[in-house]
ROBA-950394 format. One line per 4 residues: number of its first residue (from 1); their letters; for each residue x, y, z of N, C-alpha, C, CB. Coordinates in steps of 0.1 Angstrom, whole numbers, plus 5000, padded with zeros to 4 digits. Glycine has a CB too. Example, Ala and Ser with C-alpha at 12.3 -4.5 7.8 and 13.67 -1.06 7.14 Angstrom:
REM ROBA-950394
1) as) 5132 4943 5078 5123 4955 5078 5132 4967 5078 5113 4955 5090 ~ 5128 4978 5071 5137 4989 5071 5129 5000 5079 5141 4994 5057
//
This chain:
REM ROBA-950394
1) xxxx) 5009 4988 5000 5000 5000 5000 5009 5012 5000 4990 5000 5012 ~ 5008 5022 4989 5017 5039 4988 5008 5044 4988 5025 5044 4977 ~ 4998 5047 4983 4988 5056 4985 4975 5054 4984 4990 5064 4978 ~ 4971 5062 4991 4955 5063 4996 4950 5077 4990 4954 5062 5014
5) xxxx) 4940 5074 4979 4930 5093 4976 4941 5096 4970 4923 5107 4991 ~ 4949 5094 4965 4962 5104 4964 4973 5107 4970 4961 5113 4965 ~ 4971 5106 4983 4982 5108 4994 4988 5094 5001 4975 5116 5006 ~ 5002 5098 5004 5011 5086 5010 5005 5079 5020 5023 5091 5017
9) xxxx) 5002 5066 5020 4996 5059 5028 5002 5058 5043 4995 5047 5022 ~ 5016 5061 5042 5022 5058 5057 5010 5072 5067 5045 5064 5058 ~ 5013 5083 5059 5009 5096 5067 4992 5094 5075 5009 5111 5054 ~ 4986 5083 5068 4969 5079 5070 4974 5065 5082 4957 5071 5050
13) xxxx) 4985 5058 5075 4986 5046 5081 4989 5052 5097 4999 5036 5073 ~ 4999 5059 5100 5008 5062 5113 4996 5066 5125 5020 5077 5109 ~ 4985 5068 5120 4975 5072 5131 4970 5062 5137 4964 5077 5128 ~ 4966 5052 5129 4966 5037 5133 4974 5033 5145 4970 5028 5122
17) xxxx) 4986 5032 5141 4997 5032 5150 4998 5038 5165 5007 5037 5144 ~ 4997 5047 5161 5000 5060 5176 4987 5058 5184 5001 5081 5169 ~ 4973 5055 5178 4961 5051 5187 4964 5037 5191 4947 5051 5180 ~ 4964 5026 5184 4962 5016 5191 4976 5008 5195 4952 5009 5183
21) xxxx) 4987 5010 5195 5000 5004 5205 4997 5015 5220 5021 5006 5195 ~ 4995 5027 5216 4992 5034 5234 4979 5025 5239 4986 5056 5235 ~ 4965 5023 5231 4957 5018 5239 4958 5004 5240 4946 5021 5236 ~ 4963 4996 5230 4965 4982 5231 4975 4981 5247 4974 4976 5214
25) xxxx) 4987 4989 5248 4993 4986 5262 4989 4991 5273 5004 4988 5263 ~ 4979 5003 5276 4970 5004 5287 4962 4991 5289 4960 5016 5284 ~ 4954 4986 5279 4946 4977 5283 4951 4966 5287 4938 4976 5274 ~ 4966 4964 5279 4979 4953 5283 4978 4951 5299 4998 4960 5280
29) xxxx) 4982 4961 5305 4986 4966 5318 4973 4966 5328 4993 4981 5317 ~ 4966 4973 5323 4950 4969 5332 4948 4950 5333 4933 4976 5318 ~ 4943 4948 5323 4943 4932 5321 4958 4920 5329 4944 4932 5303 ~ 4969 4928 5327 4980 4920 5335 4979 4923 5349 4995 4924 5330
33) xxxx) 4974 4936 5352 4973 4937 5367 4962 4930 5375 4974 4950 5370 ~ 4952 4935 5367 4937 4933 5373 4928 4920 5366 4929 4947 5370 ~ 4928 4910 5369 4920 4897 5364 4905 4900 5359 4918 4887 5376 ~ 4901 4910 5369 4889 4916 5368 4890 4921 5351 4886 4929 5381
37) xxxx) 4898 4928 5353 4899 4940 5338 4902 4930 5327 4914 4955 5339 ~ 4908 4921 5325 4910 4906 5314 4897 4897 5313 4924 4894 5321 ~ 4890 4897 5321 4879 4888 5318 4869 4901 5311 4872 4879 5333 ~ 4869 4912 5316 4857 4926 5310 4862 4926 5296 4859 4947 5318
41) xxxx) 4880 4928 5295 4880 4925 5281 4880 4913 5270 4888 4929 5279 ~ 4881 4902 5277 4875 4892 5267 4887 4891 5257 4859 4898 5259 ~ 4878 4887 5248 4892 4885 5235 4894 4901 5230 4885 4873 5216 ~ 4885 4913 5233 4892 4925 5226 4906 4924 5230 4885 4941 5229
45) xxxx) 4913 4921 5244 4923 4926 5242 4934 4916 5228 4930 4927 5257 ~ 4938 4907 5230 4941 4901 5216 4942 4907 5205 4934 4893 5213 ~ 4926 4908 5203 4923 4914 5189 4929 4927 5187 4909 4915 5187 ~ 4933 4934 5197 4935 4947 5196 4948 4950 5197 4928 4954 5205
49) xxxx) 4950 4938 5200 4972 4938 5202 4972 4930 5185 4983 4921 5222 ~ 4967 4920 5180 4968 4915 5167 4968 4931 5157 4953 4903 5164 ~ 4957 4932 5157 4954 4944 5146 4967 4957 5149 4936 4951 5148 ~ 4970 4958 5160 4978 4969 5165 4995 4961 5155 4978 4969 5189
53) xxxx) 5000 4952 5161 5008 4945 5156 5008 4948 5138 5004 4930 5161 ~ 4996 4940 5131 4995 4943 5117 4998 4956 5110 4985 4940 5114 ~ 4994 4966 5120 4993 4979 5113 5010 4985 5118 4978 4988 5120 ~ 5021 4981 5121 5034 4982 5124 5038 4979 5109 5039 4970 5137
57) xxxx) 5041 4964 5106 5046 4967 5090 5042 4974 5079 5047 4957 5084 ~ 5027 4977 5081 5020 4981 5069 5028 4995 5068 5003 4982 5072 ~ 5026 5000 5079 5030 5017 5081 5047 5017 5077 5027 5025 5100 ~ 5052 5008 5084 5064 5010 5082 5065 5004 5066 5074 5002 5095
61) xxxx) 5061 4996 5060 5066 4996 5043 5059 5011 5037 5057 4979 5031 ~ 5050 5010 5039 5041 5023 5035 5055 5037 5037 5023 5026 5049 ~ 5060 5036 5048 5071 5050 5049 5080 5046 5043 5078 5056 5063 ~ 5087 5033 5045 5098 5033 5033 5099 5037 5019 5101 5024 5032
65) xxxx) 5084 5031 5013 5083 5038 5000 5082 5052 5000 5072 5033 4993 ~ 5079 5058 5012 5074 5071 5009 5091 5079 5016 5054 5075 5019 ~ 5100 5075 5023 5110 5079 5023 5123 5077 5006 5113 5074 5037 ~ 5116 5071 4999 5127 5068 4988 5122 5079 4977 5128 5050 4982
69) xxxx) 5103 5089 4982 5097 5095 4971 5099 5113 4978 5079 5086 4968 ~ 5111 5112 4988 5111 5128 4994 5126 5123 4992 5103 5133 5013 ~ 5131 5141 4993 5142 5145 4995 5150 5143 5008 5141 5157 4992 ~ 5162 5132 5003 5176 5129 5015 5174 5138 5026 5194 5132 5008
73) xxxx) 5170 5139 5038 5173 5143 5047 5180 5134 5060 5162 5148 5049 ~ 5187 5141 5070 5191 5138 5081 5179 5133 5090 5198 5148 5087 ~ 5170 5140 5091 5159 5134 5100 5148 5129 5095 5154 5143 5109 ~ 5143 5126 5081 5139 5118 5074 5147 5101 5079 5142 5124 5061
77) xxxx) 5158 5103 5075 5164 5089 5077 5165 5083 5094 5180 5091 5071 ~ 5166 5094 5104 5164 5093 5117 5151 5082 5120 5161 5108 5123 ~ 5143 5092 5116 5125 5088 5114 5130 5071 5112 5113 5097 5096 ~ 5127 5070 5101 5133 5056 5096 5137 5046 5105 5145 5059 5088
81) xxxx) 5152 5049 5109 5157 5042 5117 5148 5036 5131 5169 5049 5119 ~ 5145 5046 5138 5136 5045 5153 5122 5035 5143 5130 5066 5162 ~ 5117 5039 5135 5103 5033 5133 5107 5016 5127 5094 5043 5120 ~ 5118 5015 5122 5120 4999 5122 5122 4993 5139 5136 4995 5112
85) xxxx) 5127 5000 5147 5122 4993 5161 5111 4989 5171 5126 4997 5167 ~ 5099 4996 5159 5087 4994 5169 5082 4977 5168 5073 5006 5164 ~ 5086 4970 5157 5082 4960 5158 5082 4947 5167 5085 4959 5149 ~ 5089 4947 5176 5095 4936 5183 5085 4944 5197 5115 4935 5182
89) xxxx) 5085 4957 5201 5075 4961 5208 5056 4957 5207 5078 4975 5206 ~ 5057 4960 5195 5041 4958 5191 5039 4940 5189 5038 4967 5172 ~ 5052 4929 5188 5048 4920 5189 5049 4914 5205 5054 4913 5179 ~ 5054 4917 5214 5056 4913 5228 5042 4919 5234 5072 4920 5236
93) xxxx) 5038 4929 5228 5025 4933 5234 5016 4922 5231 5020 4946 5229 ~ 5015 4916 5217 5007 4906 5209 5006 4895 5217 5013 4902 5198 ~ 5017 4890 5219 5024 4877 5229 5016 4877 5245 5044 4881 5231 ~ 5020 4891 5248 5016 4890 5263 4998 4893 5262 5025 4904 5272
97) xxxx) 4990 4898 5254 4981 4905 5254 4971 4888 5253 4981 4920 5242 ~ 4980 4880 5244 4973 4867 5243 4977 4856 5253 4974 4861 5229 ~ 4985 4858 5258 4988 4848 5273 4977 4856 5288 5013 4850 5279 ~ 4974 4869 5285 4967 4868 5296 4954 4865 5294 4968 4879 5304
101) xxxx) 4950 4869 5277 4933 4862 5275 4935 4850 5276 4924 4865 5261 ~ 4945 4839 5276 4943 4826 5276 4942 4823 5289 4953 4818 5270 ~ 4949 4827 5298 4953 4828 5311 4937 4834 5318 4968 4838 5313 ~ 4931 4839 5314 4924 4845 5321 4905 4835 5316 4927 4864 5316
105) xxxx) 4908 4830 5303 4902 4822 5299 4899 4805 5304 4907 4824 5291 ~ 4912 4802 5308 4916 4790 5316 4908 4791 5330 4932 4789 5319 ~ 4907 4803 5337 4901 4801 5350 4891 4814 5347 4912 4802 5365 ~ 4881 4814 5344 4865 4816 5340 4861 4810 5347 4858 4812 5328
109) xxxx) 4862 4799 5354 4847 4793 5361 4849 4798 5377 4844 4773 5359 ~ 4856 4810 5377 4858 4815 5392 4873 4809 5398 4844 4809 5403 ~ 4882 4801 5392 4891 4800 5401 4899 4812 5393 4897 4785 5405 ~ 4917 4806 5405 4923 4813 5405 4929 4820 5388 4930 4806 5414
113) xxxx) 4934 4831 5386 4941 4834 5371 4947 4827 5371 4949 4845 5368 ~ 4963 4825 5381 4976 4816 5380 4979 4820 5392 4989 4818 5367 ~ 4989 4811 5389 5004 4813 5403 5003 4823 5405 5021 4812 5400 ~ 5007 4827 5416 5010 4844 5417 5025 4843 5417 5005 4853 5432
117) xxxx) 5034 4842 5412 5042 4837 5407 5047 4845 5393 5038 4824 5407 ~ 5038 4835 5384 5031 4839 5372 5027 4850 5373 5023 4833 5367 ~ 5013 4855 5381 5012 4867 5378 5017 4881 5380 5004 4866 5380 ~ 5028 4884 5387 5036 4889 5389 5046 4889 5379 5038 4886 5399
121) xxxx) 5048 4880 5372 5061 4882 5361 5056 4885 5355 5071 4875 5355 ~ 5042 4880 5348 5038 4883 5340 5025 4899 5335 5036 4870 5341 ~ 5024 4904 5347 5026 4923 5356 5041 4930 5349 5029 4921 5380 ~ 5049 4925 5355 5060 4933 5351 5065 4931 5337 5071 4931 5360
125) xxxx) 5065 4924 5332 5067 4920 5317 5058 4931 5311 5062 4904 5313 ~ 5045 4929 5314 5035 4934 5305 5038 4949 5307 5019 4930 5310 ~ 5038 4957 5321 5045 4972 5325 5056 4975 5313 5054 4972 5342 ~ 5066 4967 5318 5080 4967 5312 5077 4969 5293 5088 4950 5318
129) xxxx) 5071 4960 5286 5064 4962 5275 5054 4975 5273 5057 4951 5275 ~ 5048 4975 5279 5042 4983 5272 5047 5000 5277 5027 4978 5272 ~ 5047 5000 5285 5059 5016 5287 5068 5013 5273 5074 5016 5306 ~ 5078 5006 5271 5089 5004 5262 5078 5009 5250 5097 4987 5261
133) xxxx) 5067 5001 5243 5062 4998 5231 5055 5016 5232 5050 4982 5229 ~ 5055 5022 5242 5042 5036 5240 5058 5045 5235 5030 5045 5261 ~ 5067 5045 5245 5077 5057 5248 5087 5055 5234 5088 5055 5265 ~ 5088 5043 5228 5092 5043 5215 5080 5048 5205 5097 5029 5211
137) xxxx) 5067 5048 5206 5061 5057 5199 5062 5071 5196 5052 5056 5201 ~ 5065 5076 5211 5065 5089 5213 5077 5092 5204 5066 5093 5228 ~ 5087 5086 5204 5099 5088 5199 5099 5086 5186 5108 5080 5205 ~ 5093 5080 5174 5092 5075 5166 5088 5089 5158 5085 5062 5166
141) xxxx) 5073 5093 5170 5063 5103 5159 5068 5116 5159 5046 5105 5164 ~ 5077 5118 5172 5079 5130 5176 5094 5132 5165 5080 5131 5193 ~ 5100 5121 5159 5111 5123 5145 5106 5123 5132 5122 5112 5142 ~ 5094 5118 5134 5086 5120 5123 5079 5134 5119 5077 5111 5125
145) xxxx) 5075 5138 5129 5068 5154 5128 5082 5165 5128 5056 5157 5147 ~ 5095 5161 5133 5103 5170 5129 5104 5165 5116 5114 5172 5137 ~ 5108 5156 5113 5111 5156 5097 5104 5163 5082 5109 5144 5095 ~ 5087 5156 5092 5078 5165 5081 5078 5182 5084 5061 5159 5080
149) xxxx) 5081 5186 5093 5076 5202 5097 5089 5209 5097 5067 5204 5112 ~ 5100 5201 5100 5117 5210 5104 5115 5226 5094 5136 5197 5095 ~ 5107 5225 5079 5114 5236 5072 5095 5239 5069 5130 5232 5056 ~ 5085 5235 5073 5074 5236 5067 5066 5246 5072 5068 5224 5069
153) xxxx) 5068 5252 5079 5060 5264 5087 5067 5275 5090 5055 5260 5099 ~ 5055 5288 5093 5065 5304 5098 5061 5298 5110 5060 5323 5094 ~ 5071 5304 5119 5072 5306 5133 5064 5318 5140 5085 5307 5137 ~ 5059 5326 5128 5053 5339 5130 5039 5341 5124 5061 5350 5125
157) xxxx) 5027 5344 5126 5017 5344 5120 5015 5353 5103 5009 5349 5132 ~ 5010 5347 5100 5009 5357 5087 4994 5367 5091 5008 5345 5070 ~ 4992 5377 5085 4983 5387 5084 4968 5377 5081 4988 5397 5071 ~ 4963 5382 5090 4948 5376 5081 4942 5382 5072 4935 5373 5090
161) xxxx) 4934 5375 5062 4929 5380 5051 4913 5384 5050 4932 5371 5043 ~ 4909 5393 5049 4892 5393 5044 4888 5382 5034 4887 5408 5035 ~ 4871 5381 5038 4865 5374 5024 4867 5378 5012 4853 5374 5023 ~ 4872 5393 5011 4875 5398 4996 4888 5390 4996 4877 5417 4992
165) xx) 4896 5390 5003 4912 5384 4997 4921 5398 5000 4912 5380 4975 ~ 4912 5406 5000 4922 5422 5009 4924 5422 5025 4913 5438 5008
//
């Protein structure tokens, strides 16, 4: 996928991204902490770490083509670099988001989640993940928005105009 209506598919794709790996690992972290909060979500969480996951390579092929169709920049290529690392984030979320719906699935009929043992590593893992998978977003979008804006805007307002255009 390069384009969408006309326009670069990464720039439509990246929203995808930035909504659902922040909410896919809140709900990570609710659900790893709180048994309560993994049975309310059911299979959304899964599904929401699956689809979150898919939309990682899409965006990232989608920018690559769309970095080889803009001018060589330093923070163009920055961008780049950081956004090939989100993947291994967006899949550990995948991983963990479906061991606690299984886990939480397994004891449905009122008993225990697991070990507490287990649920404790498997708390900090999920923390540990998904902080990592959000704060590399932040990092990803926030080289991304310099890249596209570094030379794209006044820093000073321009004059407003009437409905005539005077």
């Amino acid at each position: 996928m390069t384009l969408v209506n006309g326009l670069p598919a990464h720039v439509l794709l990246v929203h995808v991204v930035v909504v659902l790996i922040p909410l896919t690992a809140l709900a990570l972290m609710a659900a790893a902490l709180w048994p309560r909060a993994a049975r309310r979500l059911g299979v959304l969480l899964p599904v929401l770490a699956f689809v979150g996951l898919v939309s990682v390579p899409l965006t990232t092929n989608a920018g690559e083509w769309l970095e080889r169709h803009v001018d060589s920049d330093p923070l163009v290529r920055r961008h780049t670099e950081l956004g090939d690392g989100l993947l291994p984030w967006a899949l550990g979320l995948f991983v963990l988001a479906a061991f606690v719906w299984w886990a939480g699935r397994r004891t449905a009929g009122g008993g225990r989640w697991s070990a507490l043992p287990v649920r404790v590593v498997v708390g900090v893992l999920s923390v540990a993940v998904a902080v990592g998978a959000v704060v590399d977003v932040y990092r990803i979008g926030d080289s991304g928005a310099k890249a596209a804006w570094h030379d794209g805007f006044s820093k000073t307002a321009h004059e407003e105009r009437g409905a005539d255009g005077s």
